[in-house]
N, C-alpha and C positions, 0 to 999 in steps of 0.2 A: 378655620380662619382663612377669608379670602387678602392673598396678597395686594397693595397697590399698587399700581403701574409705577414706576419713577416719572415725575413731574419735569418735563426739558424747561430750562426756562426759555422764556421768553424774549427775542430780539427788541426790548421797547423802540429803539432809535434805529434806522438807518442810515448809513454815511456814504454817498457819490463818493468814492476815488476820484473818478473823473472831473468833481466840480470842488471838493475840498481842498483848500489853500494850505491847510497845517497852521493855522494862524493863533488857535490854544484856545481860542473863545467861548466853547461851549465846557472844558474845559475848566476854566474859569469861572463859568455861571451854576454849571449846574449845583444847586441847594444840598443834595444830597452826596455829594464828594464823588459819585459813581460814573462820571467819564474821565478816563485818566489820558497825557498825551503827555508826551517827552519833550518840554520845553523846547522849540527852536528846532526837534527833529523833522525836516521834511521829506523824510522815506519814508515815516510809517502815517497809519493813519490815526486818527484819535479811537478809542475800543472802550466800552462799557464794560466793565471790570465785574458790578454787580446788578446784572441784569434784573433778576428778580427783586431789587428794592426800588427799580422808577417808580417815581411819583408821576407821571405822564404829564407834567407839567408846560412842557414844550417851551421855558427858559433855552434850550439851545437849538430849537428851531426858529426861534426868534429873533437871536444874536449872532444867526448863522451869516456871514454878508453877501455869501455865495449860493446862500438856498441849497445847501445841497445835503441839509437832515430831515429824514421825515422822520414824525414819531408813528409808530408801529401799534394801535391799540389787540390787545391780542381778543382773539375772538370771543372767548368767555365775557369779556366786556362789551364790547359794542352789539353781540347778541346774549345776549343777560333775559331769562325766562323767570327771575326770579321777582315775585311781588314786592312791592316798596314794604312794606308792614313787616314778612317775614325779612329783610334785612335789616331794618329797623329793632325789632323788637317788638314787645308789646305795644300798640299804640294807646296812649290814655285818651279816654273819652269826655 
């Protein structure tokens, strides 16, 4: 039996230190509860709690007012070898 590598997740969002204001926003929007930020704290930064369930949705690069999240698609995605049919399933004809 061959063992599997451990799977790192994945950084979906990045966040400028530099350009983030701490202002809770993204925070706030994101749908799936996974960027947490300490109300009001402006020492830290806001951090993705659970990386591996982004929706890549880009709600807090959008609400950012400082521009300063990129979303991060991770490679497997945006270089994807895989046929629409075999993701899909059977296609009915």
């Amino acid at each position: 039996m061959t063992a599997h590598p451990a799977i790192v997740p994945h950084e979906p969002i990045a966040i400028d230190p530099e350009k983030c204001v701490r202002c809770d926003l993204c925070d706030w929007i994101c749908p799936g509860d996974l960027i947490h930020h300490e109300e009001g704290n402006k020492d830290k930064l806001p951090v993705v709690a659970y990386p591996d369930e982004c929706w890549y949705c880009g709600l807090c690069q959008a609400i950012c007012p400082v521009d300063a999240i990129t979303v991060v698609f991770p490679d497997r995605m945006v270089n994807c070898r895989t046929d629409v049919a075999s993701l899909l399933g059977k296609v009915v004809e």
